[in-house]
C-alpha positions in Angstrom: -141.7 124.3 -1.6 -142.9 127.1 -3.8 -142.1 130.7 -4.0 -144.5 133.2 -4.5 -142.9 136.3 -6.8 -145.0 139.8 -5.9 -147.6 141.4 -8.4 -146.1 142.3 -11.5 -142.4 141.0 -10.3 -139.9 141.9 -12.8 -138.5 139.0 -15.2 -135.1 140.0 -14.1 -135.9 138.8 -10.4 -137.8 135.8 -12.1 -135.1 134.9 -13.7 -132.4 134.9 -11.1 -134.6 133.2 -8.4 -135.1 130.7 -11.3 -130.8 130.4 -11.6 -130.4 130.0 -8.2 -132.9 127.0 -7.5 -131.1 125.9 -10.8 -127.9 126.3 -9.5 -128.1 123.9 -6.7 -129.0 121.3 -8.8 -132.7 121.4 -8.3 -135.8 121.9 -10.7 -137.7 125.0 -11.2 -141.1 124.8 -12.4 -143.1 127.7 -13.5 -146.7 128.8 -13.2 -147.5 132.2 -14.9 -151.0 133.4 -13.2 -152.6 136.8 -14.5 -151.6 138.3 -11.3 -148.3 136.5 -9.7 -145.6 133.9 -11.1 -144.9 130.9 -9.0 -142.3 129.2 -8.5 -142.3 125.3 -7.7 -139.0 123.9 -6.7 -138.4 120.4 -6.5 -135.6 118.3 -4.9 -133.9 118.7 -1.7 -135.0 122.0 -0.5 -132.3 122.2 2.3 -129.5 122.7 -0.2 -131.8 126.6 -0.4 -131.3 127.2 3.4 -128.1 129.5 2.9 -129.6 131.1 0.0 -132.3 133.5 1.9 -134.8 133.3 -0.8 -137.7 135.2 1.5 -135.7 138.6 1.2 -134.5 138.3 -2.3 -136.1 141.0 -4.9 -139.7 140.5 -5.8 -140.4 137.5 -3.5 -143.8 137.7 -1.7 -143.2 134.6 0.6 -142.1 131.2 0.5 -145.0 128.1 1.0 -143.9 124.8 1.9 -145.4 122.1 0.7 -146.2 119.0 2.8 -147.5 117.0 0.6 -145.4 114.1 -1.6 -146.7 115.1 -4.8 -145.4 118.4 -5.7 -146.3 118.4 -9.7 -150.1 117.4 -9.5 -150.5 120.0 -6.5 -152.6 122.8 -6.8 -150.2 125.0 -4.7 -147.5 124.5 -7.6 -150.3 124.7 -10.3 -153.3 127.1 -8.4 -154.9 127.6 -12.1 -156.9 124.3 -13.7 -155.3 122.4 -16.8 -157.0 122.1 -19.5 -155.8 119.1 -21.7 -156.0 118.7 -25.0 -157.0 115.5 -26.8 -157.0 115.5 -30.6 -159.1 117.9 -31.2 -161.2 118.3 -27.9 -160.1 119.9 -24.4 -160.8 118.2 -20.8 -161.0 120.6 -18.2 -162.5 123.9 -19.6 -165.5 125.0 -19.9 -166.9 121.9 -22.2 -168.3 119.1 -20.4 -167.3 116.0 -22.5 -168.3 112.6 -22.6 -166.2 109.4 -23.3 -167.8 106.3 -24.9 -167.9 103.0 -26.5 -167.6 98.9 -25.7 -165.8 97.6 -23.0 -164.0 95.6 -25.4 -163.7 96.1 -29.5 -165.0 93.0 -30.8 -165.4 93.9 -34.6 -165.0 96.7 -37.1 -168.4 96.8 -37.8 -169.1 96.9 -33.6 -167.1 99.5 -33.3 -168.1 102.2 -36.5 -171.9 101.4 -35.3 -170.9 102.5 -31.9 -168.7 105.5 -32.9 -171.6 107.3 -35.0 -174.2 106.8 -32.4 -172.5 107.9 -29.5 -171.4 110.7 -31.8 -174.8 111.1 -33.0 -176.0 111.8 -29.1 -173.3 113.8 -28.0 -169.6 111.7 -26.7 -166.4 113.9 -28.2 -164.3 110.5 -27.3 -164.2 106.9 -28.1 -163.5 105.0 -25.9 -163.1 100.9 -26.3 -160.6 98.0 -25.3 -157.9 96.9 -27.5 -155.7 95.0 -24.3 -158.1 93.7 -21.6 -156.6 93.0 -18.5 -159.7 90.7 -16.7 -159.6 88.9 -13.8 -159.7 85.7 -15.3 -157.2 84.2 -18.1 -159.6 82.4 -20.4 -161.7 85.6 -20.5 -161.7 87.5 -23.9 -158.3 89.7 -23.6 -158.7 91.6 -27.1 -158.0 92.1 -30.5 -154.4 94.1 -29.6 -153.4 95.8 -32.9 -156.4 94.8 -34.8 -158.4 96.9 -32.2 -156.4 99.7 -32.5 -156.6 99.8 -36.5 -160.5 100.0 -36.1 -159.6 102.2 -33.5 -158.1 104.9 -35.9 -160.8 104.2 -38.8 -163.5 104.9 -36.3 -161.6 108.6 -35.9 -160.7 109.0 -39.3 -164.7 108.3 -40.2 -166.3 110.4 -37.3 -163.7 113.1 -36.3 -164.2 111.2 -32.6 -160.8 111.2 -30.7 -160.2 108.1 -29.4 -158.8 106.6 -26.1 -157.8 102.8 -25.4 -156.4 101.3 -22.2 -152.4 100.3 -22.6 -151.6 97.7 -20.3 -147.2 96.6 -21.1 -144.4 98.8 -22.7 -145.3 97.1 -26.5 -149.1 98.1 -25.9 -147.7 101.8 -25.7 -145.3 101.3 -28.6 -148.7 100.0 -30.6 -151.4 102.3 -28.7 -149.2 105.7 -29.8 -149.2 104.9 -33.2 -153.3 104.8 -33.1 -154.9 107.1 -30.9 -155.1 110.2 -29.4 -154.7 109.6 -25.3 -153.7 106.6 -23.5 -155.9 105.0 -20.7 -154.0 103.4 -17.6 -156.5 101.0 -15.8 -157.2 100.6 -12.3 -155.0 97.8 -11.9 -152.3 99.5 -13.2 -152.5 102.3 -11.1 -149.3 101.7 -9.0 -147.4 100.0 -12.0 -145.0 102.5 -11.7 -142.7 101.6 -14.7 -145.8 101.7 -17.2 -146.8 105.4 -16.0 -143.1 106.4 -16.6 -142.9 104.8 -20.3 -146.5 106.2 -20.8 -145.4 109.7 -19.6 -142.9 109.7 -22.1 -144.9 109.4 -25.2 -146.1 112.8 -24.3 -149.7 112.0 -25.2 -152.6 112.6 -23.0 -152.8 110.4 -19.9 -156.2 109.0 -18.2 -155.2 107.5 -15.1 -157.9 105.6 -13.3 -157.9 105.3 -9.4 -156.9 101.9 -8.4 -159.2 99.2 -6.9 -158.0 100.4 -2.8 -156.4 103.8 -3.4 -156.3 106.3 -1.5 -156.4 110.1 -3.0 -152.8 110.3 -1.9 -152.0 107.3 -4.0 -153.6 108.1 -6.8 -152.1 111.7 -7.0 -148.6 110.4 -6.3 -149.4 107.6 -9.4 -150.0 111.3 -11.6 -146.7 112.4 -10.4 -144.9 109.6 -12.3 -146.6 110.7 -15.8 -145.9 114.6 -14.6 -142.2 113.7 -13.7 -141.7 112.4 -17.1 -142.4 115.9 -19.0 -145.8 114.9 -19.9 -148.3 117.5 -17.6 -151.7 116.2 -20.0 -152.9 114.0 -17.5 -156.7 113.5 -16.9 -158.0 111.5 -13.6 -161.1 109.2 -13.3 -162.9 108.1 -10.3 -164.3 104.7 -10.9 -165.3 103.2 -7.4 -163.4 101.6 -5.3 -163.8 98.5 -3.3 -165.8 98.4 -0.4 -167.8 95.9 1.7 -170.6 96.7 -0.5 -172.1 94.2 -2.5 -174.8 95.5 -4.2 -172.6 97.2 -6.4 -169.4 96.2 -8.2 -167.9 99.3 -6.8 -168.8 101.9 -4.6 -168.3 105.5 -6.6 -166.4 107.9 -4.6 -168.4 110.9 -5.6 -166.3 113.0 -3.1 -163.3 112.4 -4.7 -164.5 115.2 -7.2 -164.1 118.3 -4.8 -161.9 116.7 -3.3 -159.4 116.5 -6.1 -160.8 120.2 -7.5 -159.2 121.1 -3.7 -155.7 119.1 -4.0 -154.6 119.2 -7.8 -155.3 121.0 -11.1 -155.7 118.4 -13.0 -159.4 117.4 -15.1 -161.0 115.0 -13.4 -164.2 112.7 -15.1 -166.1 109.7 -13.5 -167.0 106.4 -14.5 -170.3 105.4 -13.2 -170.2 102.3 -15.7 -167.1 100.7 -13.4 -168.4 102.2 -10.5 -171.7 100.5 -10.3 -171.8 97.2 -12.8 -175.3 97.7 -13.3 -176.6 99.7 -16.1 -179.7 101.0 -14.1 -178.3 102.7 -12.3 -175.5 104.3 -14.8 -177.4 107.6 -15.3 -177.7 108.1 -11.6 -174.2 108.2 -11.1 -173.6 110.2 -14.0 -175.9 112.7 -12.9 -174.3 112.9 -9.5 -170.9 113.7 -11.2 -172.0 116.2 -12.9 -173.5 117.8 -10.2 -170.5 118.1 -7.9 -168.1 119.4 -10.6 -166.7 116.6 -12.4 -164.8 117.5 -15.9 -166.7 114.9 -18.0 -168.0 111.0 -18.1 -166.8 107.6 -19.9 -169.8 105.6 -20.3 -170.3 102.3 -21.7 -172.1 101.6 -24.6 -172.4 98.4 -26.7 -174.7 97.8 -29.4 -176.1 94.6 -28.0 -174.8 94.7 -24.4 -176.6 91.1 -23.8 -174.1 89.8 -26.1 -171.0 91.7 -25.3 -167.7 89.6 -25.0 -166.5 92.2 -21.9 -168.6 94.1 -19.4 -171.9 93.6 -21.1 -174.7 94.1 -17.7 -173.3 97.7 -17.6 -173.0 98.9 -20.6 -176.2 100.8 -22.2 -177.6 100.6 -25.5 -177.5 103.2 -28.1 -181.3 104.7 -27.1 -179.7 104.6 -23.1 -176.9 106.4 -23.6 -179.2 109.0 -25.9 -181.2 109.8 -22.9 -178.3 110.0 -20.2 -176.9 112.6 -22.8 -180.2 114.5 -23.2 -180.8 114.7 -19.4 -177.4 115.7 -18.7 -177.2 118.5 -20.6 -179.4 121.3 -19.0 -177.8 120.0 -15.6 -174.1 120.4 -17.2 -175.3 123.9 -18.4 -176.3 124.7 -14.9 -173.0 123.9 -13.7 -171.7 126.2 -16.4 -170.2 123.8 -18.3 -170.8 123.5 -22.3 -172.2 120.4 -23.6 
């Protein structure tokens, strides 16, 4: 449930609704808007029933929520995060763009990719250090070695930088690297990995899983949220269908749809979405076009000969041109890029 506090409600009354909730052994969380404080309890809301919160000083009404997540919800949050990642914010009014390899495969790989998606426009790096593929004799990644270039590649661009954890150790490596953790679609409903990554307290991206429903994938937030750790960005990146022409099919409604349920930044991955570089800046068009917070693209200086994900990732001139056409269109949408 939350509790709406009148216009200008005085911090006194704040404060004692706040001891109350408190007082039955239940959690208060607070959302300062410029015109009303919220109020978002969670627990067991029947312990409140004797309490007669609707009639107490300052309160403007009492909203249940129906929903199971009650941290990612925009009733409990109605203003839009904005997350901070090193030095670049997800969420505002800059459109930003996430890119790199699939995989890291080599130093030099990796530095080559950093100052030309730089050079074109990404704020993020993006790139694999654990690879969790389908198959076991598939290149898996370099691990720490990956996350050393990983930190270079910042240190030499000013590029923040994002790599997928996939076990406790890969967190215990991954925080001592970069700037924002990546959970993968497979590890979407890995429940005791979004708790340890919540309590790093970096920035989150959590990828929808393979068959997910938006429920799912919010509730999968709530375990990072739960933890203390609110900096969590989502990312649509298909989902499986019965469509074949595609590797995914990119849910391109999940966008409003998620600007309607949650506060949280949302950015797409057309790269996942489709497996076909062709039809990349498509996709990434669409995204921006229904609201979506930023991209991650894939970019590989010689995709033909990429150890991981190679048919969809573009080349350096590619990913040049998505970046120059999307600009005018992320304008339009009144984003800054």
């Amino acid at each position: 449930m939350i509790i709406v506090m009148k216009p200008n409600a005085k911090k006194e009354s704040i404060r004692n609704i706040i001891q109350i909730i408190e007082g039955k052994g239940l959690t208060a969380h607070i959302s300062d808007g410029k015109e009303v404080t919220i109020i978002g309890v969670v627990g067991d809301k029947t312990k409140l029933q004797d309490q007669n919160l609707e009639i107490s000083e300052d309160v403007d009404k009492i909203v249940p929520v129906t929903e199971s997540y009650k941290l990612a919800n925009k009733k409990f949050h109605p203003q839009p995060s904005v997350i901070k990642v090193g030095n670049v914010t997800i969420g505002g009014e800059e459109f930003v763009i996430m890119s790199g390899p699939c995989a890291v495969e080599s130093r030099e790989q990796l530095l080559e990719t950093a100052h030309a998606i730089k050079k074109a426009g990404a704020r993020i790096l993006r790139g694999g250090a654990y690879k969790p593929r389908t198959s076991p004799y598939a290149f898996q990644g370099l691990e720490e070695e990956g996350l050393r270039f990983m930190k270079e590649a910042r240190e030499e661009t000013g590029l923040a930088v994002v790599c997928e954890v996939t076990s406790l150790a890969a967190i215990e490596s991954a925080v001592k690297y970069v700037d924002m953790l990546q959970i993968g679609a497979r590890n979407m409903q890995n429940f005791y990995l979004l708790k340890e990554a919540g309590k790093t307290g970096l920035p989150v991206l959590l990828k929808r899983g393979l068959s997910a429903t938006i429920d799912e994938w919010l509730n999968a937030s709530e375990y990072i949220i739960a933890e203390g750790n609110p900096n969590v960005v989502l990312c649509e990146r298909g989902i499986r269908t019965f469509e074949t022409a595609t590797r995914n099919t990119l849910d391109i409604s999940a966008v409003p749809v998620i600007k309607d349920k949650s506060h949280l930044p949302i950015i797409v991955d057309p790269s996942h979405a489709t497996g076909v570089r062709k039809y990349v800046k498509s996709l990434a068009m669409g995204a921006v076009a229904v609201g979506a917070d930023g991209l991650m693209i894939e970019t590989h200086p010689d995709p033909a000969h990429a150890l991981s994900d190679g048919p969809q990732s573009l080349t350096f001139p590619q990913f040049e041109e998505l970046c120059a056409g999307i600009r005018p269109l992320a304008e339009l949408m009144g984003k800054k890029f």
